[in-house]
C-alpha positions as CSV (number, residue, x, y, z in Angstrom):
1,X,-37.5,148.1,31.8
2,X,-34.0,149.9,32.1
3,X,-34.2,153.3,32.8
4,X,-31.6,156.2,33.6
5,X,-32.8,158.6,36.4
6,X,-30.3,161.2,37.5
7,X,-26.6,161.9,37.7
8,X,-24.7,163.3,40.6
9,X,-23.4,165.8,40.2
10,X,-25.3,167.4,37.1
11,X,-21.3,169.2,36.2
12,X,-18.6,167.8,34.9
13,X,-14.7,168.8,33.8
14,X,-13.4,166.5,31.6
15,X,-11.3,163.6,33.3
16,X,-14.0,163.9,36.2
17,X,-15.7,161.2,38.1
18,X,-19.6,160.9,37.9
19,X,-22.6,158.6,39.2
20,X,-25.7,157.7,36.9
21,X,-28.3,156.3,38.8
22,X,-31.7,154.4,37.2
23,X,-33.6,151.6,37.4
24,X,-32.8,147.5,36.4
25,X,-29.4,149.0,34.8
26,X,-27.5,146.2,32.2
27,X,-24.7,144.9,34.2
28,X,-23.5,142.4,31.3
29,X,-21.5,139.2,33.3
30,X,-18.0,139.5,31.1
31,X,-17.5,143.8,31.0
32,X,-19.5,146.9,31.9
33,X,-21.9,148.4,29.5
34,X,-21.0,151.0,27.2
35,X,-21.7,154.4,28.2
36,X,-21.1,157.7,25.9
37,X,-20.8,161.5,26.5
38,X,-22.5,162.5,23.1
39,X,-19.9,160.6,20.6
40,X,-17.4,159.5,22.9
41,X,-17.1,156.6,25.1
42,X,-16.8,157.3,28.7
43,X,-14.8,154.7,31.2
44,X,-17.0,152.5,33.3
45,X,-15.2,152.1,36.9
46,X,-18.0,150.7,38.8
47,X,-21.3,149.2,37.7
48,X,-24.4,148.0,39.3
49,X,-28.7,147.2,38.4
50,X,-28.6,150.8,40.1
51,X,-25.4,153.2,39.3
52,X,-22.4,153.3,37.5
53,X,-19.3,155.0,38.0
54,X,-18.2,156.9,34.7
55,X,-15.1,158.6,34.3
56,X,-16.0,161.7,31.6
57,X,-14.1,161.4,28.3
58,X,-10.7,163.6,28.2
59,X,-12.0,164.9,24.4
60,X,-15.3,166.6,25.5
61,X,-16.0,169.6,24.1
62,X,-18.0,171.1,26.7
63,X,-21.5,172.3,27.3
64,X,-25.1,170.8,27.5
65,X,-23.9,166.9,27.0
66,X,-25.9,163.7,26.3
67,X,-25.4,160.5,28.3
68,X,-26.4,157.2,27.2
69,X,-26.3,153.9,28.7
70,X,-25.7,150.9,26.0
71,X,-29.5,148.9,26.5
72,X,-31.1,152.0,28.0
73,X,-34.1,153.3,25.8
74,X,-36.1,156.0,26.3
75,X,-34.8,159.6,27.2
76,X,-31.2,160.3,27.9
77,X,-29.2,162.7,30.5
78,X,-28.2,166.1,29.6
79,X,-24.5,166.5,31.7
80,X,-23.4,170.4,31.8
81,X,-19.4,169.6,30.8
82,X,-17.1,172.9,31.3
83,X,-15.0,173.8,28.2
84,X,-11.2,174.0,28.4
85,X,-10.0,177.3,27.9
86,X,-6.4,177.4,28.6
87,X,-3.8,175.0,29.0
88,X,0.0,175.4,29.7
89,X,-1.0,177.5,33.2
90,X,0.3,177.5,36.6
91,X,-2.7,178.5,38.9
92,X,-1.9,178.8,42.6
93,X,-5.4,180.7,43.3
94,X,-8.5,181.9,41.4
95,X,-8.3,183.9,38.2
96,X,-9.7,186.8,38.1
97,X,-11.9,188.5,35.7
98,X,-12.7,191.8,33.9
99,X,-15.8,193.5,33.3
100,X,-15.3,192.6,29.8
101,X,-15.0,189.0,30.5
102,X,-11.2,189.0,30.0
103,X,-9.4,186.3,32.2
104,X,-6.8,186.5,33.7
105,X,-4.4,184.0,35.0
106,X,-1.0,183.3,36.1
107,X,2.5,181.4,35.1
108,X,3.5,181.3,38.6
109,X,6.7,178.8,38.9
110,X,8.6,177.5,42.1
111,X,11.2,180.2,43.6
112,X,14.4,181.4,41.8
113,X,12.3,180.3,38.7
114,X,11.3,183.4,37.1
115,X,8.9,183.0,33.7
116,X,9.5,185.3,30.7
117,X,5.3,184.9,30.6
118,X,4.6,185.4,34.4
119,X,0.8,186.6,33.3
120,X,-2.2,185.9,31.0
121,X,-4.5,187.8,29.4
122,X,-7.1,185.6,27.9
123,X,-10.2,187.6,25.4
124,X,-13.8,186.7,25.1
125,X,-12.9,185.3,22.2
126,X,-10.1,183.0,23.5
127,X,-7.1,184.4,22.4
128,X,-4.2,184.5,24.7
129,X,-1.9,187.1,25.5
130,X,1.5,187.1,27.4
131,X,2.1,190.2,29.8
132,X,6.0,190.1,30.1
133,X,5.4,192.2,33.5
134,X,8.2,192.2,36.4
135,X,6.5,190.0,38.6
136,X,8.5,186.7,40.3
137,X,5.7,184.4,41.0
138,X,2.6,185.6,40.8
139,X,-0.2,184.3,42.9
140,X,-3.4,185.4,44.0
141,X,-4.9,187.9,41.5
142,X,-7.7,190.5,42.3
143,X,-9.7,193.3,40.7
144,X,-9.4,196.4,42.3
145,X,-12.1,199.2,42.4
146,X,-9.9,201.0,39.6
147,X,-10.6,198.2,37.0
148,X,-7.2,197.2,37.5
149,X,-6.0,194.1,38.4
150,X,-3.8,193.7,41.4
151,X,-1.7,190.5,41.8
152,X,0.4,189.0,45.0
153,X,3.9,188.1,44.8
154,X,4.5,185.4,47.6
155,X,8.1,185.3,47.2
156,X,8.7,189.1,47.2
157,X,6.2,189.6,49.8
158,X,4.5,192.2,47.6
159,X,1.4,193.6,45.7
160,X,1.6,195.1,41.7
161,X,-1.0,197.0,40.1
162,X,-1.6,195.8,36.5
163,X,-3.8,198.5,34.5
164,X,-5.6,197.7,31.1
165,X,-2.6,198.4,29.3
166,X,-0.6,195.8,30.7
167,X,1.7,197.6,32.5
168,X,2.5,196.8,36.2
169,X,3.9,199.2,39.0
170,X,4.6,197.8,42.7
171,X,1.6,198.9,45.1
172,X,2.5,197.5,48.6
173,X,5.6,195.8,49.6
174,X,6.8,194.2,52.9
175,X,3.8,192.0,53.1
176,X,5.3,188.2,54.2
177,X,4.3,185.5,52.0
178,X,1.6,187.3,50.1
179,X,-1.0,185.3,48.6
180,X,-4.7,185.7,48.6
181,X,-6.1,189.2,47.7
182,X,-9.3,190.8,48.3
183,X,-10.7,194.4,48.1
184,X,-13.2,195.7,50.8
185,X,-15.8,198.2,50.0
186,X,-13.8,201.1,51.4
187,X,-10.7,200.5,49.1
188,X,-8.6,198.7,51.0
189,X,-6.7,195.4,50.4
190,X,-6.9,192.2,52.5
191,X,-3.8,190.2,51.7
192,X,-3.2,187.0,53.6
193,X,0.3,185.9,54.7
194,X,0.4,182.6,54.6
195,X,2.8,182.5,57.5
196,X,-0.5,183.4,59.5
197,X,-1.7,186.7,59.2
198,X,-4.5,188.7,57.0
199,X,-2.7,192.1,56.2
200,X,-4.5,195.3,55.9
201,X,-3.4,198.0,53.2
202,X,-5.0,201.2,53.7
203,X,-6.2,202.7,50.2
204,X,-4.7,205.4,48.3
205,X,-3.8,206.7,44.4
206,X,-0.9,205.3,42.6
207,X,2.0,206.8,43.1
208,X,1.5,207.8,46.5
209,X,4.2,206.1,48.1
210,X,5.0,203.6,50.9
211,X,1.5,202.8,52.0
212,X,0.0,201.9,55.5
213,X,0.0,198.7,56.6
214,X,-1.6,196.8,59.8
215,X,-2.1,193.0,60.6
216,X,-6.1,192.6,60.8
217,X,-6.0,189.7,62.0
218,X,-4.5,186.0,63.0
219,X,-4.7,183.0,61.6
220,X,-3.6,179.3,61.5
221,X,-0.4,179.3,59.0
222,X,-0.8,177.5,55.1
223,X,1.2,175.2,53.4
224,X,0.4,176.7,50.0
225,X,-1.6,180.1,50.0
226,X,-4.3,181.8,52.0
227,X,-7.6,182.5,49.3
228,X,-9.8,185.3,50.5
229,X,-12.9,186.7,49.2
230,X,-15.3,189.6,50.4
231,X,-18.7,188.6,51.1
232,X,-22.3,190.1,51.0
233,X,-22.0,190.7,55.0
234,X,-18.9,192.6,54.1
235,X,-17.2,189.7,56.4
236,X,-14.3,188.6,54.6
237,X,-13.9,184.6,54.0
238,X,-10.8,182.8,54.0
239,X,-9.4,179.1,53.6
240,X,-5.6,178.1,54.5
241,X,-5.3,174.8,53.5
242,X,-2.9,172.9,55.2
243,X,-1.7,168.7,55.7
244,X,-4.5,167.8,58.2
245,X,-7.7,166.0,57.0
246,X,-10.1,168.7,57.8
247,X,-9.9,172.1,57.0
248,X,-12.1,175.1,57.8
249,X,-13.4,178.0,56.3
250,X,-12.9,181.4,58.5
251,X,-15.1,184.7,58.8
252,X,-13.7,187.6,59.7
253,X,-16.5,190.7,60.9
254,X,-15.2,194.0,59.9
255,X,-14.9,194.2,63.6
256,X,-11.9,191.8,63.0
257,X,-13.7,188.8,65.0
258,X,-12.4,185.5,63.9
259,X,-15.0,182.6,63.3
260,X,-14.5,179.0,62.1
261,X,-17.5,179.4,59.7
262,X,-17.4,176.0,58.0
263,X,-15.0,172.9,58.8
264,X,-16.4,170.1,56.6
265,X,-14.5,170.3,53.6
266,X,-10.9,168.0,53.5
267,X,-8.9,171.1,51.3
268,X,-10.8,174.1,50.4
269,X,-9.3,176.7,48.6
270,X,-10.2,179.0,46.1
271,X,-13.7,181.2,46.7
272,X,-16.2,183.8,45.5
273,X,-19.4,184.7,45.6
274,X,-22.1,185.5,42.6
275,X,-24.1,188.4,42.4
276,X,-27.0,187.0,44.2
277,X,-24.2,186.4,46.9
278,X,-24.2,182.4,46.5
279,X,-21.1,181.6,48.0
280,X,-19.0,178.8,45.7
281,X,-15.7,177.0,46.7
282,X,-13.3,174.3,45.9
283,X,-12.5,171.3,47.3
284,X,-9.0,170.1,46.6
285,X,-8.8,167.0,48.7
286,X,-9.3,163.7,46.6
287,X,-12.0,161.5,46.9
288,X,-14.2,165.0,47.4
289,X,-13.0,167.4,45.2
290,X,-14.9,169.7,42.9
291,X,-17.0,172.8,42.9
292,X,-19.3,173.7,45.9
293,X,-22.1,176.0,46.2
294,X,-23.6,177.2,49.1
295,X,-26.5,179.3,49.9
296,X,-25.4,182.0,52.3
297,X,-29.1,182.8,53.5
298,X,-29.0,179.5,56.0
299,X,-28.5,179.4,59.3
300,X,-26.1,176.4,59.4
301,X,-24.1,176.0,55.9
302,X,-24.8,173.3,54.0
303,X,-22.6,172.8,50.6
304,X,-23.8,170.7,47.5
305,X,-21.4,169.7,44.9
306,X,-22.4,170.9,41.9
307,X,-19.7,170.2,39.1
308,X,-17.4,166.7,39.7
309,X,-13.2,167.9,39.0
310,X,-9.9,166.7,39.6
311,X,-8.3,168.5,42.6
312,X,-8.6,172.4,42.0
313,X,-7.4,175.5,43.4
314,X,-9.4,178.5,42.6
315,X,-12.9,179.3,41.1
316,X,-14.1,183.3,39.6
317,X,-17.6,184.6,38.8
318,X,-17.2,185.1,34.6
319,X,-19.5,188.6,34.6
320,X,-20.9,187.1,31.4
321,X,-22.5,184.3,33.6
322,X,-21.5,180.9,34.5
323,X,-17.9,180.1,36.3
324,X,-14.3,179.8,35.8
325,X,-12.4,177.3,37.4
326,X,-8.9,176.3,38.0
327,X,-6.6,173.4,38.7
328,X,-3.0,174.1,38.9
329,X,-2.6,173.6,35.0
330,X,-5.7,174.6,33.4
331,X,-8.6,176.5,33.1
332,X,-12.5,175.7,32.0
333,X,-15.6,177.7,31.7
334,X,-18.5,176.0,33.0
């Protein structure tokens, strides 16, 4: 008797690449069988007695999804699809978001190429609205311990502060190819220049002036952008994906030590942690990209893939539960 067993992994964006697995599958001699993500067929791309390869359909809705195999009876799979919730984006890093599970997100554009819509502000609800701030090229986006959000301008080699009412004043300048932002527990703000360095910038009120800034520490210059994130251990975590096959995931100790935590992944980028301090990154390389999670209370890490994607760059912690993730043109909520 046909049966389906499992399906690897058990998340999905739309577009993405999956593998059932089961027992005496139909492999009919003339085409694949039909396979459907609740209504909607899904392309077959490899087929076997024991898997298929399924490419997801491009018009699911998202959410808890059924899977069916055409000559399969008996119980079907549920697939955990993420919804779409903005198109029309350019994502060079994670979005961030608000308390009150506002996104935001970023039109960043190539040099010179200054958007009239540089920033987004996306509602519970899902409506979108443009924040015509002064900002060439926004990139990495964080939320500060003022509620506020605090976005990187790579090609100004500078930091704004964005406050609730959408208005944005400069906060650090002088900073090299600012990307990746993250906050530590004492105020300050890691910035990573991609040319090589993680930037300190000491805390202070607004308005105070030209703030103090020291390299905390070295390491191996990006193509794109440095992604940071503050973890549990208050060490903070960085990728700087570059053209090799392999790259690594560093720790730095608030002692400023610099460890190559992780090296498995092909093109990690964007990363955060979830309350429980899970650790979750994405892989950007094809042939392995997607959404890893890894459990930060091992010795040795070990990431699983959890949610099957085209190549993405950034992933946030929604504080509503659940994920947000990012390729360079769109965002979904898983």
């Amino acid at each position: 008797m046909s049966a389906l067993s499992a399906c690897y992994p058990r998340g999905a964006t739309p577009g993405a690449r999956l593998e059932l697995t089961g027992s005496r599958l139909p492999v009919p001699a003339d085409a694949p069988p039909r396979v459907w993500f609740g209504a909607l067929d899904a392309r077959v791309v490899a087929a076997s007695s024991r898997s298929l390869s399924v490419i997801v359909p491009a018009g699911c809705e998202g959410g808890p999804t059924p899977v069916r195999v055409e000559g399969v009876d008996g119980d079907t799979l549920v697939v955990d699809i993420a919804r779409t919730l903005a198109t029309a984006i350019h994502q060079v890093d994670s979005p961030v978001c608000v308390p009150d599970g506002t996104i935001y997100a970023t039109q960043s554009g190539s040099r010179d190429n200054k958007s009239d819509a540089p920033l987004y502000r996306i509602a519970p609800d899902g409506a979108r609205e443009v924040l015509s701030v002064a900002i060439a090229n926004p990139t990495s986006l964080a939320l500060g311990p003022d509620d506020c959000v605090y976005v990187s301008s790579r090609f100004e080699g500078a930091v704004f502060r964005v406050d609730p009412r959408g208005q944005a004043e400069l906060y650090a300048n002088e900073l090299g190819v600012a990307t990746g932002l993250a906050f530590g527990k004492d105020g300050s703000l890691y910035v990573g220049d991609r040319a090589g360095s993680i930037l300190r910038v000491m805390p202070g009120a607004p308005g105070e002036g030209r703030r103090q800034v020291e390299t905390f520490a070295s390491l191996p210059p990006s193509v794109a952008a440095f992604h940071l994130a503050m973890g549990p251990d208050d060490c903070l975590y960085v990728t700087t994906p570059t053209l090799a096959s392999r790259d690594a995931i560093y720790r730095i100790t608030p002692e400023r030590q610099v460890d190559t935590w992780y090296s498995g992944f092909g093109r990690p980028q964007g990363l955060t942690f979830d309350r429980s301090g899970t650790m979750f990154v994405v892989d950007a390389l094809a042939g392995s990209a997607g959404l890893y999670r890894i459990d930060m209370t091992t010795r040795t890490p070990e990431p699983e893939l959890i949610v099957a994607a085209p190549p993405l760059v950034g992933v946030a912690s929604h504080p509503h539960g659940g994920l947000v993730l990012a390729a360079s043109d769109r965002l979904w909520r898983l």
